[in-house]
C-alpha positions in Angstrom: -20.7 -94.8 6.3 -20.2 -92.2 3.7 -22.7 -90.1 4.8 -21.0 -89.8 8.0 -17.9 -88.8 5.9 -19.3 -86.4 4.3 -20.9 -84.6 7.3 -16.8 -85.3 8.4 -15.7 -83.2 5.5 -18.3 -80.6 5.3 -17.8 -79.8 9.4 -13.6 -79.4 8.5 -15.1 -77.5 5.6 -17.1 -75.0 7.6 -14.5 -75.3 10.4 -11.5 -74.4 7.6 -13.6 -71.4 6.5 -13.9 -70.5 10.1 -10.7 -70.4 10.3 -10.0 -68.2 6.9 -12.2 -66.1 7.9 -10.6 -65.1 11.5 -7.5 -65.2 10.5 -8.4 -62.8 7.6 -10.2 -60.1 10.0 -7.5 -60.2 12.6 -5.2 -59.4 9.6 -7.4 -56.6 8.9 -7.8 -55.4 12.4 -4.5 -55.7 12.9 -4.0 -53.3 10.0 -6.3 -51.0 10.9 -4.9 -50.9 14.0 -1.0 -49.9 12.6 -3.0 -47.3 10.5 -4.3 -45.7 13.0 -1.1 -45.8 15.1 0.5 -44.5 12.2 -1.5 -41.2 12.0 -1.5 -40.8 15.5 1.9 -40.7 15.5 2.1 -38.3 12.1 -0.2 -36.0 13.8 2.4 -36.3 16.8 5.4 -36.0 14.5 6.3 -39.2 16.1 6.4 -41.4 12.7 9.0 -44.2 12.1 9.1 -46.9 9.9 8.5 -50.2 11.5 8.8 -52.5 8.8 11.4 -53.4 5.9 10.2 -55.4 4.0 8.4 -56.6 0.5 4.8 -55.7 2.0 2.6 -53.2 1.0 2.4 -52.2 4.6 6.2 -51.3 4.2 5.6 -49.4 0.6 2.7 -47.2 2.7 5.2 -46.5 5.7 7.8 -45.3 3.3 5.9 -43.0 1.3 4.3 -41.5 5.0 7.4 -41.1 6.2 8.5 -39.3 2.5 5.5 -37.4 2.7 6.1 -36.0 6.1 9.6 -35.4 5.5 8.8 -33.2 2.7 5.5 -31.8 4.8 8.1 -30.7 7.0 10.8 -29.4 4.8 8.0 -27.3 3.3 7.0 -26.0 6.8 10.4 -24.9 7.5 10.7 -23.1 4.4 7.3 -21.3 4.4 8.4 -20.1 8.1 11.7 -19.0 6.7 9.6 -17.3 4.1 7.5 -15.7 6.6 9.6 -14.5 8.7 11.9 -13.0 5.7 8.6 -11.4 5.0 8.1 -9.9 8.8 11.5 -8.5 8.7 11.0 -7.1 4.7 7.9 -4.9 6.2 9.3 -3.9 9.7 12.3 -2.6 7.7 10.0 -0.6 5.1 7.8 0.1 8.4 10.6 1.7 10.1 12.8 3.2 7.3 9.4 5.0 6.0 8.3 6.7 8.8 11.0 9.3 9.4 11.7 10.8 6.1 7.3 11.1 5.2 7.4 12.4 8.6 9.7 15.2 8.2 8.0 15.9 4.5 5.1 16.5 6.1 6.3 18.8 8.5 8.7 20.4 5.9 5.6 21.2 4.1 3.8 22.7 7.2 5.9 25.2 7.7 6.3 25.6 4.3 2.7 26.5 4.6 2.9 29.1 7.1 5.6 31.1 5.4 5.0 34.2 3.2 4.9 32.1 -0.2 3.8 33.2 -4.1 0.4 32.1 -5.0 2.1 29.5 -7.4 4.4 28.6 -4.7 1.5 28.0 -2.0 -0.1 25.4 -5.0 3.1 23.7 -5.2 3.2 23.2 -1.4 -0.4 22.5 -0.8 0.1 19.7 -4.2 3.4 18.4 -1.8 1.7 18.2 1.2 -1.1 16.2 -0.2 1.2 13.6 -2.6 2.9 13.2 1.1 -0.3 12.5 2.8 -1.5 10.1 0.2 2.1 8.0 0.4 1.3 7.9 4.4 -1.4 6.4 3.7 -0.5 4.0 0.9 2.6 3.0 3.2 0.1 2.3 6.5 -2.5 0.2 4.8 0.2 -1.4 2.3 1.9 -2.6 6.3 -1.5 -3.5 8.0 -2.6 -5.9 4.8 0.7 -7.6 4.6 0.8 -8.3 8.1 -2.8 -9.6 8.1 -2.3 -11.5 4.7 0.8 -13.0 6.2 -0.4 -14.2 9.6 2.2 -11.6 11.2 -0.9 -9.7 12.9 -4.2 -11.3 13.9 -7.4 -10.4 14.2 -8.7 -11.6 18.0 -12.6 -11.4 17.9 -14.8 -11.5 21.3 -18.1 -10.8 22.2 -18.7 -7.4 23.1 -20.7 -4.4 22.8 -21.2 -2.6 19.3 -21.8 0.9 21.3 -17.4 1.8 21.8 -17.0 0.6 17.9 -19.6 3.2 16.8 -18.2 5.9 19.3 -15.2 5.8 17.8 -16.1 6.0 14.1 -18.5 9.1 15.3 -15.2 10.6 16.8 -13.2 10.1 13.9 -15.8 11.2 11.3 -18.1 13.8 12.7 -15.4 16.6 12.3 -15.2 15.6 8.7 -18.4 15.5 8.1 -19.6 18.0 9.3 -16.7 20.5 7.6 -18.1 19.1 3.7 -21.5 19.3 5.1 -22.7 16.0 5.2 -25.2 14.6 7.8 -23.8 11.9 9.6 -26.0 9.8 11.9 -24.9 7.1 14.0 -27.2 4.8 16.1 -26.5 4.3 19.6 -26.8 0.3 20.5 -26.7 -2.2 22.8 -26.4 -4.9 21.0 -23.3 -7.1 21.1 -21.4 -9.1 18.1 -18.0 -11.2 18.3 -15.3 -8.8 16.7 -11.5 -7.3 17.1 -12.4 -3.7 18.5 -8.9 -2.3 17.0 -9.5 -4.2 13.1 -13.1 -3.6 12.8 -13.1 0.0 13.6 -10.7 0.2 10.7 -12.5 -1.6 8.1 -15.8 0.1 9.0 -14.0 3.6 9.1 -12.6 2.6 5.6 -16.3 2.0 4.3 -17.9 5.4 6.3 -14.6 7.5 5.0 -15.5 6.4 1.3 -18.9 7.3 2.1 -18.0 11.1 3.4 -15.5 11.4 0.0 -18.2 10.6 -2.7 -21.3 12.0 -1.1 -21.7 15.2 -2.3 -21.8 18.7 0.4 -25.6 18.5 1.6 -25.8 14.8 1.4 -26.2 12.1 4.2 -24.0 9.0 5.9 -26.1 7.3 7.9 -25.0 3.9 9.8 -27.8 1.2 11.3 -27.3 -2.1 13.3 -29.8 -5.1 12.6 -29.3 -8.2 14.2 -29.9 -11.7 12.7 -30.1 -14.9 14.3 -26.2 -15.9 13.6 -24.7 -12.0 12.2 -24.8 -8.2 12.5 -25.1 -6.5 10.4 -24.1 -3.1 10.0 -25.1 -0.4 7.0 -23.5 2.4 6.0 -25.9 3.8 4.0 -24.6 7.1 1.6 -26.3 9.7 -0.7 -23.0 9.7 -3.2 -22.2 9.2 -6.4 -23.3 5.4 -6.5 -21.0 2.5 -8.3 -22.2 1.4 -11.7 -23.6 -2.3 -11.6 -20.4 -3.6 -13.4 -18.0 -2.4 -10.8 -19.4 -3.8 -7.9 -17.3 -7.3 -8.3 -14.4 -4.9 -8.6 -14.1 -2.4 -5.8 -13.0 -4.6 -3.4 -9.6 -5.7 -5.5 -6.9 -4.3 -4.5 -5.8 -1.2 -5.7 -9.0 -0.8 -8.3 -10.3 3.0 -8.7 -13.4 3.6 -10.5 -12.9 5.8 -14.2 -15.5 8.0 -12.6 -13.4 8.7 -9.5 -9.8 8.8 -10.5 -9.8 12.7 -10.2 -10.0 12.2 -6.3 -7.4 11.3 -4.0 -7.6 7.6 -3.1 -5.1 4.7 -3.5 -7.8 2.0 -3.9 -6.9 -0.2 -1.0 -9.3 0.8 1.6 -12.1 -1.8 0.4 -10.0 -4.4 0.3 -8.4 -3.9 3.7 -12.0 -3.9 5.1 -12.9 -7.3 3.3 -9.8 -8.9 5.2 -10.4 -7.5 8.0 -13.6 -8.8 8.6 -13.1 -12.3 6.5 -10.7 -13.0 9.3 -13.4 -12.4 11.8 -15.6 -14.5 10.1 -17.9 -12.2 8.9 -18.2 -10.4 5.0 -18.9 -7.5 3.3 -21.5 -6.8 0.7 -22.8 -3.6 -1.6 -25.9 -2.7 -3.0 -25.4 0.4 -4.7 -27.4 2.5 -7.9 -24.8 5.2 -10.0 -25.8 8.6 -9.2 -28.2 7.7 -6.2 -26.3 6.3 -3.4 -24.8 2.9 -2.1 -25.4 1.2 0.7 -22.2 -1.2 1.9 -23.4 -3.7 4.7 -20.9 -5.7 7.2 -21.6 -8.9 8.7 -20.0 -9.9 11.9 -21.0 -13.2 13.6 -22.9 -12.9 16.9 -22.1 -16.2 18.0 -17.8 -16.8 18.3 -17.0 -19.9 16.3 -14.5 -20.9 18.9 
């Protein structure tokens, strides 16, 4: 008789266990289940609070929904921000362009009047000082709006061959009046990149290239092609950057010692590097003082969309 009792109690035993042990994994499912209906409706922007009460599923609802609140409050304000922003550099943009304009062509036809020697210094010294706030001014614009999502880059596949005609139209001429060979392949390779951006940042690099190569040097640009990036080398005969500068020359606004006698505003580099970081891609230099650098750019050839 007591053996069949205790098979009795050891049978509600196990069945009581059972039990516990259903009952505690449909609590758990059921919790899982609320959490995941909880992030689907965060990610919706759907959230509400469904309970009010003591439990800790309460306590986690309210500190979601505090979260979110002040997700969203920061959202708001870093649009406000931005747009405050967009509206700072169309107004410099716009209030800018008129009176450099009419300095430059003040100091044009400055240029063509019958001037003193001294005089015709003073103009030429104008005329550049007015060309190098253009510039400053342009690239200052382009960064911000890149660095504040106002512009973006919009990479696609397509042939390298119109991104080197271009830099060959804009930089032969110049070349070619210091005396510097400049060579530039003709391709048809293909690479996912903004046409527009990435003829600026690589006509940044070949323009620094022209500046510090000395009259009789070379500029010459080649395309490899890796497995996932291009790469393209501008390779120069210049003045090199010491070993200790080459972290530096991509900060903004940072001028070699050695250079600070030529015209430059130090923002070039760095306009490049966002440019293409925004692609995907990077910039890297490999360069020895007084023989020559070599700065290489790496767009993807696959798009990571």
């Amino acid at each position: 008789m007591i053996p069949i009792k205790i098979a009795i109690g050891a049978l509600l035993l196990v069945v009581l266990c059972c039990g516990v042990l259903l009952w505690s994994r449909y609590r758990q499912r059921r919790l899982l289940l609320r959490l995941q209906q909880m992030l689907d409706e965060a990610i919706a922007g759907t959230f509400t609070e469904h309970s009010f009460d003591e439990t800790m599923l309460s306590a986690l609802e309210s500190r979601m929904a505090d979260y979110l609140s002040a997700s969203a409050t920061t959202a708001m304000q870093l649009q406000k921000e931005k747009d405050t922003i967009k509206e700072l550099i169309s107004d410099i943009s716009h209030q800018t362009k008129t009176p450099i304009a009419n300095i430059l062509l003040y100091g044009q036809l400055l240029q063509e009047q019958p001037l003193p020697a001294e005089s015709r210094q003073c103009v030429a010294a104008l005329q550049g000082q007015a060309d190098k706030l253009n510039f400053l001014i342009a690239s200052l614009v382009k960064l911000s709006r890149l660095e504040t999502g106002i512009l973006t880059v919009q990479p696609s596949l397509q042939s390298l061959q119109p991104l080197l005609q271009e830099i060959t139209q804009q930089y032969a001429a110049k070349a070619e009046a210091k005396g510097i060979c400049l060579t530039v392949p003709d391709t048809d390779e293909q690479a996912v990149f903004d046409l527009k951006w990435t003829t600026e940042a690589l006509g940044n690099v070949v323009d620094n290239a022209i500046k510090y190569t000395q009259p009789g040097g070379t500029v010459r640009i080649t395309v490899t092609m890796y497995e996932l990036f291009c790469r393209i080398d501008v390779a120069d005969t210049g003045i090199g950057i010491a070993e200790e500068e080459q972290a530096c020359i991509f900060s903004r606004f940072y001028r070699s010692p050695q250079v600070a006698q030529q015209d430059g505003v130090g923002i070039g580099l760095h306009l490049a590097r966002q440019i293409l970081s925004e692609q995907g891609g990077y910039i890297k230099v490999s360069s020895v003082l007084g023989k020559g650098s070599v700065f290489s750019l790496f767009l993807q050839r696959v798009s990571a969309a």
